[in-house]
N, C-alpha and C positions, 0 to 999 in steps of 0.2 A: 384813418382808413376810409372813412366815409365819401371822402372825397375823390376816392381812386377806387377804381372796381377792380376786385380780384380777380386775376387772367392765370395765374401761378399756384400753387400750394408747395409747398414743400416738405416732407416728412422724415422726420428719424424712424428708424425702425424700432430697436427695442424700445417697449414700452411705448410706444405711439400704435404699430401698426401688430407686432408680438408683443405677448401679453406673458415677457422675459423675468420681468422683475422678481417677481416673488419666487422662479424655479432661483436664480441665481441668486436670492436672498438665503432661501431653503437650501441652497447649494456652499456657500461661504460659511454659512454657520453649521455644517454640517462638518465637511472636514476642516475648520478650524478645529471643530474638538476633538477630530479623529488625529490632526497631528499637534496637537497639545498646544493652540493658542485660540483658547473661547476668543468669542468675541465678547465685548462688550457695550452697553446701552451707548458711551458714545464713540467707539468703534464704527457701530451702526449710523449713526449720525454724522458722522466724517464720512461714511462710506455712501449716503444718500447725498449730502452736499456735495460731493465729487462724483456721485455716478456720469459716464456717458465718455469718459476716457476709456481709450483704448486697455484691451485688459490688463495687458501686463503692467498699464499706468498703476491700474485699481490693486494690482497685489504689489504696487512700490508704495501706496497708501495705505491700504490696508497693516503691511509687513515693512514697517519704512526698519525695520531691528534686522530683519530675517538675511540671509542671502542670497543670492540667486538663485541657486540650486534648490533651495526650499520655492522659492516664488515659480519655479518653473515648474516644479512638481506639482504647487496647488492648483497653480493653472491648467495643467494637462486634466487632471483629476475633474478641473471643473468642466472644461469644454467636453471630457467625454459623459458628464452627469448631463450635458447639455443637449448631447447629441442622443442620447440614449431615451430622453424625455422626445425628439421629436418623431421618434420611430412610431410614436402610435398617433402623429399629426401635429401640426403644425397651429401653437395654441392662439389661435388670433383673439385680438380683443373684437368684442362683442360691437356688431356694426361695422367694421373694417369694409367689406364686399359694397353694402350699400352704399357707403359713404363713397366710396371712389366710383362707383355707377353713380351714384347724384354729380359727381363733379364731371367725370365723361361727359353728360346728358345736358350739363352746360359747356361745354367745351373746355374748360377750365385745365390747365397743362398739371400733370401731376408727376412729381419728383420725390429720390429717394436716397437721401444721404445720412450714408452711415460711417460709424467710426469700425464695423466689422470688415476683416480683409476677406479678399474676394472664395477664397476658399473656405471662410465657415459658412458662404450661401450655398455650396455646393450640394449638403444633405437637404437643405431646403428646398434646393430646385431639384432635386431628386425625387422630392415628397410630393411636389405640384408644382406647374407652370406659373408660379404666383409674382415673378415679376417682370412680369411683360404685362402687367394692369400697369406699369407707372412707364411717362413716355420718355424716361430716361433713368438712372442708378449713378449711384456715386458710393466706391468704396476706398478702403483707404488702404495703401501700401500694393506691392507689386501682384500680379498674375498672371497666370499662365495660358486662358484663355477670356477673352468677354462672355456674361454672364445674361448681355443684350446688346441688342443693336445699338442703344443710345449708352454703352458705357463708359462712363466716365474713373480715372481713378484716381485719386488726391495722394499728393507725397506728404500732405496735412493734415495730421486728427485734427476735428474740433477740439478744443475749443480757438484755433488758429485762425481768424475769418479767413484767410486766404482758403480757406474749402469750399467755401460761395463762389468762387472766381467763374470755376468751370460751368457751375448750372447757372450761373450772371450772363455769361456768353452764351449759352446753350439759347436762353431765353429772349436775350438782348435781338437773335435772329429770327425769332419770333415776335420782333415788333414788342416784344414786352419788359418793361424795366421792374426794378427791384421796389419802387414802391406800390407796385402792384402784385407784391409778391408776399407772400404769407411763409413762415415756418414753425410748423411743429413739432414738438421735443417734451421730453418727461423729464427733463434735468437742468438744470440751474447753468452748465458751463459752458453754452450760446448765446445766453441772453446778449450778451457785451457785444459778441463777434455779429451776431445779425444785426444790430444796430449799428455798429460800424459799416456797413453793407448795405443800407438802409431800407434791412429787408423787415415788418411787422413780427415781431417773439409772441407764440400764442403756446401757453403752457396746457399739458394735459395732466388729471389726478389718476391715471392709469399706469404710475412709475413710482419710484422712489422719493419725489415730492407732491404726496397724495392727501393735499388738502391745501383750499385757497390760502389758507393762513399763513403754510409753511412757502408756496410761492409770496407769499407779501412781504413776510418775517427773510427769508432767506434771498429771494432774488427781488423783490421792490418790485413786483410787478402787480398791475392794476386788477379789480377780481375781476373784470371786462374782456380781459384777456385769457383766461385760462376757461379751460372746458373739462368738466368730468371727464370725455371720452371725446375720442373723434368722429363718434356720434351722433353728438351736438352738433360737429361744424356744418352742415347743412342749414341749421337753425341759427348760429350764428352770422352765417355770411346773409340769408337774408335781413337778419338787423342791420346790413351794413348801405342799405339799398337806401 
């Protein structure tokens, strides 16, 4: 990356820019035991190496035994333990605001692709104007209105690179290519797909793989590459100068 100056950011939401992980941690093993399947140590460990699929993936993982009907219930159960935590605000990780005023302030295009459909942003944009700070969204599966002017929406969860396509072009018309383009993510199942895309994988420990180890051990990725928080990225892109 040294040799290309970064014009792009790219960011997942949960866990990059919401600070999701731990309610939705707190949330799984919560009614797991309200409906009689604890989890278990490596439950939780299948369920951090897969996080960042779309939900109802995570309760085919989670419940690969269970059947539907069970998997749609915990689901419901969860989104509304989800929706209920954001009613007193919206838990951003620590630096989110600054961090995207540092990159504004460089002009730096900032983007926001997620594996949530367009309607669980709706109590979020309910709560605050909060994404119209990035200069485009990407969410995945059908809606019924745009959520912004730059929205984008993918028939492809991650981890399918074909979810880059649309903010590939969005950017390509901005004179900017993918190797000037940065992505970050708190989970393991884009590593592959941004490289494919040959967009830079920068890990955050603000998710479900929260420590350089387990990005080493789990996704092979270099410690140069991950950042405590998106905090850092400020301090990181100037090492890239």
């Amino acid at each position: 990356m040294k040799n290309k100056k970064v014009k792009a950011v790219l960011f997942d939401f949960d866990g990059v820019i919401l600070d999701s992980w731990p309610i939705a941690l707190k949330a799984l093993k919560k009614f797991s035991l309200e409906m009689n399947c604890p989890m278990s140590e490596k439950d939780e460990i299948r369920i951090r190496k897969n996080w960042g699929h779309p939900g109802k993936k995570i309760m085919e993982i989670l419940f690969p035994d269970k059947d539907e009907n069970f998997r749609q219930d915990f689901y419901e159960k969860w989104l509304a333990e989800e929706k209920n935590v954001f009613k007193n605000g919206l838990p951003l990780i620590n630096g989110v605001k600054e961090t995207l005023l540092f990159l504004k302030s460089k002009r730096i295009i900032c983007g926001l692709i997620t594996n949530r459909g367009a309607r669980l942003f709706v109590p979020i944009q309910e709560k605050e104007n909060f994404l119209e700070k990035f200069d485009f969204i990407q969410t995945f599966g059908k809606t019924e209105r745009p959520l912004h002017q730059n929205h984008f929406i993918s028939d492809f969860p991650k981890p399918d690179p074909r979810v880059f396509d649309k903010p590939i072009g969005f950017l390509k018309e901005k004179g900017i290519s993918p190797k000037e383009t940065i992505f970050i993510e708190d989970s393991l199942i884009s590593i592959k797909s941004a490289k494919k895309r040959k967009i830079l994988f920068l890990g955050v420990n603000t998710g479900p793989i929260d420590t350089v180890e387990k990005w080493q051990k789990w996704g092979k990725l270099k410690p140069e590459n991950v950042l405590p928080s998106i905090a850092k990225l400020p301090e990181w892109l100037k090492k890239q100068k």
